[in-house]
C-alpha positions in Angstrom: 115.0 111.5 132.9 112.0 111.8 130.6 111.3 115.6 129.3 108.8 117.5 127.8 110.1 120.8 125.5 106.2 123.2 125.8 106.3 125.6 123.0 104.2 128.4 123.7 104.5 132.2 123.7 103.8 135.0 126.2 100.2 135.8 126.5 98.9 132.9 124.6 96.0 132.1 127.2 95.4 128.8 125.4 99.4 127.8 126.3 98.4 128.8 129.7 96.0 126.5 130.2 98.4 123.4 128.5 100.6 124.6 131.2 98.4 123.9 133.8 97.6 120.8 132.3 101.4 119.5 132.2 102.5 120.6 135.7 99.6 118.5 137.2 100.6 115.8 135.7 104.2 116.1 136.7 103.0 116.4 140.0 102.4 112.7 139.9 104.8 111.6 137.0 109.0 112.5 137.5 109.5 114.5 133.8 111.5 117.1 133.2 109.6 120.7 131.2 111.6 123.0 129.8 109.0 126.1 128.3 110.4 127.5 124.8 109.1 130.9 123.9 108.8 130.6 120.2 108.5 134.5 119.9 111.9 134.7 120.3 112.9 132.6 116.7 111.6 133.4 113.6 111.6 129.7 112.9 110.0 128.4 115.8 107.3 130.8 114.6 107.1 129.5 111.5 106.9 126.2 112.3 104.7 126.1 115.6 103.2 129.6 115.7 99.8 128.8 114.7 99.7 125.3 116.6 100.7 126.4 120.0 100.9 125.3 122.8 102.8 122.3 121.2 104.3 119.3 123.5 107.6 117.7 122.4 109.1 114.5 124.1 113.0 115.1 124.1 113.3 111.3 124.1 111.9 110.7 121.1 111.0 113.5 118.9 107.0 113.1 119.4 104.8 115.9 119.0 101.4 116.4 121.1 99.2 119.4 119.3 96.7 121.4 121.5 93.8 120.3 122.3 94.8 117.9 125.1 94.4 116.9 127.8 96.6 114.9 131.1 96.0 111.5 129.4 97.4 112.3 126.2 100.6 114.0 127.8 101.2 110.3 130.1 101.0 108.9 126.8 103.3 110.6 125.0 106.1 110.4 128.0 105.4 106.6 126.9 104.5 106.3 131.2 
């Protein structure tokens, strides 16, 4: 099954609204999330901490950066 990996962090409002964004469209698309807090590794911080909320596809290793918006997340799950 496809998957999505959202990196965010707790009280990151902007992460919030990303995942809004992503459950609606797995309301209509079958994708699995799994939400990574990055606070909790030093190097997910380094490497996504000023970025978040970040979308990965577990598929295929792409990267979707905030801004975006439900089109953008179809298109990375290649739907």
């Amino acid at each position: 099954m496809k998957g999505i990996k959202l990196f965010s962090s707790p009280g990151c409002h902007l992460c919030e609204l990303g995942e809004e964004i992503l459950f609606r469209v797995q309301n209509t698309y079958k994708f699995q999330i799994e939400i990574v807090d990055i606070s909790t590794s030093e190097e997910l911080v380094e490497k996504y901490g000023i970025m978040i909320p970040v979308l990965l596809n577990t598929e295929n290793g792409t990267h979707l950066y905030w801004p975006f918006n439900a089109e953008e997340i179809i298109s990375l799950l290649n739907i």
